[in-house]
TIFIDO-132216 format. One record per residue (C-alpha): x, y, z. Coordinates in Angstrom, 1 decimal, m for minus. Layout:
BEGIN
      xx      yy      zz
       X       Y       Z
...
END
This chain:
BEGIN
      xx      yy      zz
     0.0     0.0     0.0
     1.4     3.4    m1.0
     1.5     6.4     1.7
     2.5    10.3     0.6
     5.4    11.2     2.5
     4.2    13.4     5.1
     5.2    17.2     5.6
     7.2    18.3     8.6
     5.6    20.0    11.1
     6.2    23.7    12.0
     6.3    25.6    14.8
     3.4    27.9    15.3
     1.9    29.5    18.3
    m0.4    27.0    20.3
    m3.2    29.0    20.3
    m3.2    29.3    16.5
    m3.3    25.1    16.6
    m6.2    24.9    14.4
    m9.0    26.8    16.7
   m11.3    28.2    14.0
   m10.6    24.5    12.5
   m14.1    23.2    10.3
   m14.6    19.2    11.2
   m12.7    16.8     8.5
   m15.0    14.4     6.7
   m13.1    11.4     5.7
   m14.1     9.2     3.0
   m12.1     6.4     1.7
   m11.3     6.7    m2.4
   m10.9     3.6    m4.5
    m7.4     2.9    m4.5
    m7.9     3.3    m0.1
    m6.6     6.8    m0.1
    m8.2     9.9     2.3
   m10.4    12.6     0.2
   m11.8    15.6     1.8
   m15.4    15.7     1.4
   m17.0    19.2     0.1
   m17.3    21.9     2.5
   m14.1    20.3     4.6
   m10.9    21.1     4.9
    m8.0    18.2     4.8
    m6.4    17.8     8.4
    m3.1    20.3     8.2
     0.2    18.5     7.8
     1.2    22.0     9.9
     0.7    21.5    13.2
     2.1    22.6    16.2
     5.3    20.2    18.0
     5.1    19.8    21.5
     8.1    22.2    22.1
     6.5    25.4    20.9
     3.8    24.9    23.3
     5.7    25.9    26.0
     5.3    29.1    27.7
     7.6    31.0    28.8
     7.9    31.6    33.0
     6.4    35.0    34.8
     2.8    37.0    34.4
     2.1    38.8    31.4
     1.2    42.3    30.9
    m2.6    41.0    30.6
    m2.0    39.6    33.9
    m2.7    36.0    33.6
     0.6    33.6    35.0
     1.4    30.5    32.2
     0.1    27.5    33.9
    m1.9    28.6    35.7
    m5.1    27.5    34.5
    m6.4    31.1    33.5
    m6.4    31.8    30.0
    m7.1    35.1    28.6
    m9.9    34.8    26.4
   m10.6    38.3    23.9
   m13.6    40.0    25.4
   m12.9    38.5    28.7
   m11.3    40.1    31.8
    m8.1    39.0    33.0
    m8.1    36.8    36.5
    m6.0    36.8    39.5
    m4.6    34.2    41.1
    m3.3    33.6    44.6
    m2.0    30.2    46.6
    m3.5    28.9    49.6
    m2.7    25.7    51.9
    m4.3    23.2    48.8
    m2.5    25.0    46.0
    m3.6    27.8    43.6
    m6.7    29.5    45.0
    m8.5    32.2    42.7
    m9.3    35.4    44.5
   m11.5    37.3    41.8
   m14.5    38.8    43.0
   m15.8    38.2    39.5
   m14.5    35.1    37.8
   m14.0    35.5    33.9
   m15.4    32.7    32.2
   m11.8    32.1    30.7
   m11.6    29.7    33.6
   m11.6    26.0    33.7
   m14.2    25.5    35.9
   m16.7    27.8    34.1
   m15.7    26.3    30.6
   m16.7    23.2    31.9
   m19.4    24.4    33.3
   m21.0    26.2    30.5
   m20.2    23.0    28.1
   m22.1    20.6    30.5
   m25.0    22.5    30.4
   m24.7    23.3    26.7
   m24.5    19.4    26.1
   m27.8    18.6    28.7
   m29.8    21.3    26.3
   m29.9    19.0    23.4
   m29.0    15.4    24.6
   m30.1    13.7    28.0
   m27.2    11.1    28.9
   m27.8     8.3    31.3
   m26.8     9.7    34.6
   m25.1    13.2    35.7
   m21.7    10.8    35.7
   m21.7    10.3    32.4
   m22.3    14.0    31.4
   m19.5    15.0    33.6
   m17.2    12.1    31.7
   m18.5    13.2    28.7
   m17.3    16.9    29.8
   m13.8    16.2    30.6
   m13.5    14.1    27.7
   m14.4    17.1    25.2
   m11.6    18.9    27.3
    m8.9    16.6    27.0
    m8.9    16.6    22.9
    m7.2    20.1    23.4
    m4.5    18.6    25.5
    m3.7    15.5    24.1
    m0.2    16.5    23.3
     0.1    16.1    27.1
    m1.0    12.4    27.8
     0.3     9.3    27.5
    m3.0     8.1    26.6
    m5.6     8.6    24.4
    m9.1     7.5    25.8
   m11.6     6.4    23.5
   m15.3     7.4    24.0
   m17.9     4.8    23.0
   m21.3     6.1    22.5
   m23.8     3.3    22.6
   m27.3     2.2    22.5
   m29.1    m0.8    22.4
   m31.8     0.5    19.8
   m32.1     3.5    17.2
   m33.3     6.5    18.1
   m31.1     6.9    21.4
   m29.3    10.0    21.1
   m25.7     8.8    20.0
   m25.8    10.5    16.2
   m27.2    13.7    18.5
   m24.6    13.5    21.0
   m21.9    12.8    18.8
   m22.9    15.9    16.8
   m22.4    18.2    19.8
   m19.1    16.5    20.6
   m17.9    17.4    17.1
   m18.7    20.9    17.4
   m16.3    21.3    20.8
   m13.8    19.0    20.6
   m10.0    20.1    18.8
    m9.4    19.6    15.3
   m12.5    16.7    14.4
   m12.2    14.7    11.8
   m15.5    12.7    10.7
   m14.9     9.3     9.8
   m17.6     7.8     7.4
   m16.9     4.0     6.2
   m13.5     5.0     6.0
   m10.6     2.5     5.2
    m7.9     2.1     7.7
    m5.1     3.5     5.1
    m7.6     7.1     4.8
    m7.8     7.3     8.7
    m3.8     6.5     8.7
    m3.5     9.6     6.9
    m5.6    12.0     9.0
    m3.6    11.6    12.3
    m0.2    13.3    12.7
     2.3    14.0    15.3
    m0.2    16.3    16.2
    m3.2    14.3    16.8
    m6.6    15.1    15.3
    m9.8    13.9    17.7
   m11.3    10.7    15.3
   m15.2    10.8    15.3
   m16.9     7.6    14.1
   m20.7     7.0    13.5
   m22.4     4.0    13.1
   m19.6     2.0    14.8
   m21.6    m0.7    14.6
   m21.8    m1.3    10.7
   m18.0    m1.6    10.8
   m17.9    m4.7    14.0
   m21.0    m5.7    14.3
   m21.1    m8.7    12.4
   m18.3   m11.5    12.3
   m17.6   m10.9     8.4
   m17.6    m6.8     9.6
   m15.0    m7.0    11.9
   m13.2    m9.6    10.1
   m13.0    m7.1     6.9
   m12.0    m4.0     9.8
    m9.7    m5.5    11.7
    m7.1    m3.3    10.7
    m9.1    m0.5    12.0
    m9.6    m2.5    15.0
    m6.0    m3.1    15.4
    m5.2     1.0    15.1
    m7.9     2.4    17.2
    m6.2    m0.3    19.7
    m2.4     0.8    18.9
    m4.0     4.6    19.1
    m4.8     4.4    23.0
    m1.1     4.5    23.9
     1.6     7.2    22.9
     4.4     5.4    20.4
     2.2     2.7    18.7
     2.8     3.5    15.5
     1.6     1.3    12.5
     3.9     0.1    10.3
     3.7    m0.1     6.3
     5.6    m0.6     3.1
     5.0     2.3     0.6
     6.8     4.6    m2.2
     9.0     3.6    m5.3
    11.6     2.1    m3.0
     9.1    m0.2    m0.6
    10.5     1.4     2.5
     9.0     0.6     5.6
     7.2     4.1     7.0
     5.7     4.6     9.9
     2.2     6.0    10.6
     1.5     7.2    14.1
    m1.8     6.0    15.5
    m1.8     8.3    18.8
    m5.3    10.6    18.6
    m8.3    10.6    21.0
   m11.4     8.7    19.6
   m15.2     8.6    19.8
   m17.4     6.2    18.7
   m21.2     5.7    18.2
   m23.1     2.6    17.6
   m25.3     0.0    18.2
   m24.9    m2.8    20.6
   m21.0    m3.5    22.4
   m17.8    m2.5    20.5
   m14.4    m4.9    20.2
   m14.0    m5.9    23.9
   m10.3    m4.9    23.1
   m11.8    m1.3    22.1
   m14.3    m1.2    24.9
   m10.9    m2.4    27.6
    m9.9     1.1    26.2
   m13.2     3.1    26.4
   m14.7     5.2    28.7
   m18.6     3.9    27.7
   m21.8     6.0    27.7
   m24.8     3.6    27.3
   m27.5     6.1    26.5
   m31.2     5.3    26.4
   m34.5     6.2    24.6
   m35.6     9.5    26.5
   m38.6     8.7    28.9
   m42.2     9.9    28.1
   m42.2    13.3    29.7
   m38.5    14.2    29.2
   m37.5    17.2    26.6
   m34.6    18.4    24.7
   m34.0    21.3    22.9
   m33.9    21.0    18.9
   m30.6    21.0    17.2
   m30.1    23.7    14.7
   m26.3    23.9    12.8
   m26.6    27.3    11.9
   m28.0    28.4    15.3
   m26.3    26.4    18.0
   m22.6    25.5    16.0
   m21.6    29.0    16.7
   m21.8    28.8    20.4
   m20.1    25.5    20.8
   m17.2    26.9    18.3
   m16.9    29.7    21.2
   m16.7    27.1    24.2
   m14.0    25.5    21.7
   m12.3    28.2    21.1
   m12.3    29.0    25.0
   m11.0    25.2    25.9
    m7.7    26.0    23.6
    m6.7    29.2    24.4
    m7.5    27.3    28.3
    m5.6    24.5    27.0
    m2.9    26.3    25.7
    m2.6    27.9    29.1
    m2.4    24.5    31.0
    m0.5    22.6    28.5
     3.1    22.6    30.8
     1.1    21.4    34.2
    m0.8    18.4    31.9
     2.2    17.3    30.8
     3.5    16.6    34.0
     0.9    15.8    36.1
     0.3    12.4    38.0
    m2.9    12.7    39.7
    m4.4    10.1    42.3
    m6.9     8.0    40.8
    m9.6     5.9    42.2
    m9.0     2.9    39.6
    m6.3     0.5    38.6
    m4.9    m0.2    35.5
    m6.0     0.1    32.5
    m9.0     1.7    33.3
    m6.4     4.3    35.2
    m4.9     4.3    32.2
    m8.4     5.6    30.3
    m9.2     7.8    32.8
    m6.0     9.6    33.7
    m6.5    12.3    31.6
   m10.3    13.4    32.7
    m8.9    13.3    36.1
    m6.0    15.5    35.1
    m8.2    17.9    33.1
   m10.7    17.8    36.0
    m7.7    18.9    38.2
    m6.5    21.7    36.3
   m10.1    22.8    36.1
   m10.7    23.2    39.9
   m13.8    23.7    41.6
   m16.1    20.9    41.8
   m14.5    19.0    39.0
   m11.8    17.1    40.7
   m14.2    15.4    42.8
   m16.9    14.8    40.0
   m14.4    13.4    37.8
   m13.6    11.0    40.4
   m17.1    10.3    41.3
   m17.9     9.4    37.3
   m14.7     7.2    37.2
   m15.5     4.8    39.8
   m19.4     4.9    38.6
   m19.0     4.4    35.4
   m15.9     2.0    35.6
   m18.3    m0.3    38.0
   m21.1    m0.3    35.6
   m19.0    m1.7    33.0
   m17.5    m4.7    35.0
   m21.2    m5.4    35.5
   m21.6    m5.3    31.3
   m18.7    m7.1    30.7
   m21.0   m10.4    29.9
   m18.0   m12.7    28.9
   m15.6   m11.7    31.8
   m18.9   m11.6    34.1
   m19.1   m15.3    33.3
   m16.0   m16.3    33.9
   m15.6   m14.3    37.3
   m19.2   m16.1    38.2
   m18.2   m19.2    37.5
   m15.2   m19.1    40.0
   m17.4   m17.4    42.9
   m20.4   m20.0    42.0
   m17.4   m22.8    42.2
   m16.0   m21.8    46.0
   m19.5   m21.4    46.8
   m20.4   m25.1    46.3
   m16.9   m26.3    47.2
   m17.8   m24.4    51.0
   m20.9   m25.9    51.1
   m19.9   m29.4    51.1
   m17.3   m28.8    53.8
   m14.2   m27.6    51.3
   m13.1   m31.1    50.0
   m10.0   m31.8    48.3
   m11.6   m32.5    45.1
   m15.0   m32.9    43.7
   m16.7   m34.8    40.3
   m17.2   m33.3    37.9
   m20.3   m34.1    37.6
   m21.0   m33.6    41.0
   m19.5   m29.7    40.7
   m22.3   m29.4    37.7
   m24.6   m30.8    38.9
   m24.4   m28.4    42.4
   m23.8   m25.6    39.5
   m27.2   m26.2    37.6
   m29.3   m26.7    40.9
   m28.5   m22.8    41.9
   m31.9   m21.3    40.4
   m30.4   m18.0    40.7
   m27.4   m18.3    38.7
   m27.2   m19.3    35.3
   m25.6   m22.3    34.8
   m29.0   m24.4    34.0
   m30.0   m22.4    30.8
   m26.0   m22.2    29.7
   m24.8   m23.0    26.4
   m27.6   m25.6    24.7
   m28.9   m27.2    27.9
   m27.2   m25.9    30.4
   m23.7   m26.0    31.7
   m21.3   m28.9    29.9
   m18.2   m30.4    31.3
   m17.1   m29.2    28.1
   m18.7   m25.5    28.5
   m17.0   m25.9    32.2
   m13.6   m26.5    30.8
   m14.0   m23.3    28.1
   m14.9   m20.9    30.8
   m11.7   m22.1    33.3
    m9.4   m22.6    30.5
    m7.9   m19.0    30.4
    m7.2   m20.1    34.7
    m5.3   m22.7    34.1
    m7.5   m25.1    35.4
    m8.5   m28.7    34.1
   m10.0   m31.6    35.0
    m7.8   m34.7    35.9
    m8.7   m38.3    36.9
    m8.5   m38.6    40.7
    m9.1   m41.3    43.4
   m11.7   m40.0    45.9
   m11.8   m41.4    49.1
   m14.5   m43.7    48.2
   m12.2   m45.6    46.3
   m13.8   m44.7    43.0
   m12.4   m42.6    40.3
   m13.8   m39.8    38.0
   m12.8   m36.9    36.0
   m12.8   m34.0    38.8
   m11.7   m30.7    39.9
    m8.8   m30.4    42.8
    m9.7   m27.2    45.2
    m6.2   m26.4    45.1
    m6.2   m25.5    41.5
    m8.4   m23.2    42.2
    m7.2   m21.3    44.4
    m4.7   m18.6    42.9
    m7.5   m18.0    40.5
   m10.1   m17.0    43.4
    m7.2   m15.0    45.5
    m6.4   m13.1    42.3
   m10.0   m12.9    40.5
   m12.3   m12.8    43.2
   m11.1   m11.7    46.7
   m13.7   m12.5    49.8
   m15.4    m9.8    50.0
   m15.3    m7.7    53.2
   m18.2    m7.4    55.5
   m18.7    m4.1    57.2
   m19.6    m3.8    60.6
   m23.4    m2.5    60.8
END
C-alpha cells in the first residue's frame, strides 16, 4: 500500500493550533486513499510540536501567570490568582469565564440542552473528555469514548454531533478504510469521530474485513504505537502514528479490546415526559465553536502542568490508564470537577465490569465454584459431575439455561481454560475414580479474580 510522505511539522503558536478548524469528513477513495469531502478542509500536515507549546515563566502584561489555569480569552477580563494551603486559589470577586471551571461548566449545560445522557456521571465524563482533545499532546494516553445504544433513536448521532462541534481539530470518519484514517492523524493528533460503529464490528464478516481498523484504534490508546507499512517507489518501511483521541457511536457493544480502552456512555431512549431542545447547525454551531475556542486558548494555558501531572486516581490499570486524563483535566479545572471526575470514574468504571458479559461469566463461574466447594465442607476434590450438577441446581445463577442445555463439562472446561484449570482423573476417598476438579487448583485463580469480599460492621 502506498502512503505520501508526510510534511514536517512547523512551529506555530499554540493558540493558532487549528481553533477556528471546520470538522474533517473522511471518505475512503478507490485505491484506499483519504479525500476531503465538500465543504471540509483536509487535516493540516502543519501543526504545532510539543516544544512550541511551552510558555515562557512570569505573568504577562494581561495579567494571567502560564500555567496557571487562567487563560485570557478576547472580550474576557483578565483573573487573579493567589495560593492557599491546597494549592492555587482564585481570589477574583468576578471570575471570567476564561476559567476551567466555568468552561466546563458552561459545556455541561450546553451538552444537557440537546442530549439527555444516562446519569449526571456520564455528562461529567463526557465533559472532561471534550476537554482533553485540546491537550492531548500532554497524555500518555488517548481514551476512546464509545457512545452506545441498544436500539435507534437513542441520542448517539445527537450526542456525537455536539461532541464534534467542541472538541480540537475533528475529523468525521464515514466507512472509512484504515489507510484514509492513517493519513488523517499526525504528530499532532486530530480527535477521530466515528458514527455507526456498529456497521463496521458488528457482524463476524464486519469485523473480520475491519480488523485493521480495529488493530489501530487499539495501537491509538497508547503514545508510540505506530503502525507500520511498506510504501513509495523504494518499498520502505514508514511509519504512521496512531496516537489521537477517539469517539465512537453505535449500536450494541464495540471490540471488547476497544471497549478495555473506552470510557462507555450507554444512552437510552428518552422517557415519556423528558424534553430536549432542537438541534439547529446554523443556530447552535456558533456557540459550541466559542466554548471551543475558550478550551484551547485554556488549554494552551495548561499545556506545561498536563504534561506533567500524575494525579491520584480511584481505579487501577488500564481503566487508570483511560481515565487519567479526565482526572487531570478535572484537576487543572478546579472547583467541583476534581471530585466529579472522580465520582464518574468509579461509577462508570463499575457499571462496566457489571456489562462485561463474557468476563462476568468467567468471574461467576469461580465465585459459584468456591460457593459449592464451602458448602460441602471444602473437600479436596470434587466430580465433575458432581461440581455441575451443584452448578445447575443454583436457580439463581445461570448455569441451568447455559450453552444448549445448560452448563457442559465441556462448557466448564471453556470458561476455566484461560485459569489454568483442568480436569484430571483422581481417586476420591471412596475408592472410586472420575474426572474431577482439585480445590487447590483453584485457588490462585479465586485469590487473584475474586477476593472474599469484606463485611462491614453495621
Amino acid at each position: 500500500m502506498e502512503h505520501p510522505t508526510r510534511q514536517s511539522a512547523a512551529a506555530t503558536p499554540p493558540t493558532a493550533a487549528c481553533p477556528q478548524a471546520k470538522p474533517v469528513l473522511v471518505h475512503a477513495d478507490q485505491d484506499g486513499g483519504a479525500t476531503a469531502a465538500p465543504g471540509g478542509s483536509t487535516p493540516p500536515a502543519d501543526r504545532t510540536p510539543r516544544s512550541a507549546d511551552r510558555s515562557a515563566s512570569g505573568p504577562r502584561a494581561d495579567g494571567t501567570v502560564p500555567g496557571s489555569g487562567r487563560a485570557t480569552v478576547p472580550g474576557l477580563p483578565p483573573r487573579s490568582t493567589g495560593c492557599g494551603p491546597d494549592g492555587p486559589t482564585d481570589r477574583s470577586t468576578t471570575p471570567s469565564a476564561g476559567s476551567g471551571a466555568e468552561l466546563l461548566d458552561e459545556l455541561r449545560e450546553s451538552i444537557a440542552r440537546f442530549v439527555i445522557l444516562p446519569s449526571a456521571h456520564a455528562l461529567d465524563a463526557v465533559v472532561l473528555w471534550v476537554a482533553a482533545t485540546h491537550l492531548q499532546m500532554a497524555f500518555q494516553h488517548a481514551p476512546r469514548l464509545a457512545i452506545l445504544g441498544p436500539v435507534k433513536r437513542c441520542g448517539k448521532s445527537r450526542l456525537l454531533d455536539v461532541v464534534t462541534e467542541s472538541v480540537h481539530d475533528p475529523v468525521i470518519t464515514v466507512n472509512a478504510s484504515p489507510s484514509a484514517i492513517f493519513r488523517s492523524i499526525t504528530h499532532q493528533p486530530p480527535t477521530l469521530l466515528v458514527d455507526e460503529a456498529d456497521t463496521l464490528f458488528g457482524t463476524v464478516k464486519a469485523a473480520e474485513k475491519n480488523e485493521d481498523l480495529r488493530g489501530l484504534l487499539n495501537a491509538g490508546h497508547q503514545r508510540n504505537r505506530p503502525t507500520l507499512r511498506v510504501g513509495g517507489p523504494e518499498q520502505k518501511v514508514l511509519r504512521f502514528p496512531t496516537f489521537a483521541m477517539a469517539a465512537l457511536a453505535g449500536i450494541g457493544d464495540l471490540p471488547d479490546t476497544i471497549m478495555d480502552r473506552a470510557i462507555v456512555i450507554r444512552m437510552r431512549r428518552r422517557a415519556p415526559g423528558e424534553t430536549v431542545a432542537s438541534f439547529r447547525s446554523r443556530r447552535d454551531i456558533p456557540a459550541f465553536h466559542r466554548l471551543r475556542d475558550g478550551l484551547s486558548a485554556w488549554s494552551a494555558e495548561v499545556l506545561e502542568a498536563a504534561s506533567a501531572s500524575e494525579p491520584p486516581m480511584p481505579v487501577e490499570d488500564r481503566a487508570a490508564d483511560t481515565w487519567e486524563p479526565l482526572v487531570i483535566v478535572a484537576d487543572l479545572a478546579g472547583g467541583t470537577w476534581p471530585a466529579r471526575a472522580r465520582a464518574a470514574c468509579r461509577a462508570l468504571s463499575a457499571s462496566e465490569a457489571r456489562q462485561t458479559e463474557d468476563d462476568g461469566l468467567r468471574i461467576r463461574i469461580l465465585i459459584d465454584i468456591r460457593r459449592v466447594f464451602a458448602a460441602l465442607g471444602d473437600p479436596d476434590a470434587l466430580p465433575t459431575a458432581r461440581l455441575i450438577a451443584a452448578l445447575r441446581d443454583d436457580a439463581e445463577a445461570p448455569w441451568s439455561e447455559h450453552g444448549n442445555g445448560g452448563l457442559t463439562p465441556r462448557g466448564l472446561q471453556l470458561l476455566l481454560r484461560d485459569y489454568g484449570i483442568a480436569s484430571a482423573n483422581i481417586r476420591f476417598p471412596d475408592g472410586s475414580q472420575a474426572k474431577g476438579f482439585a480445590r487447590g487448583r483453584f485457588l490462585d485463580a479465586w485469590r487473584r479474580y475474586c477476593p472474599e469480599a469484606v463485611t462491614e460492621p453495621c
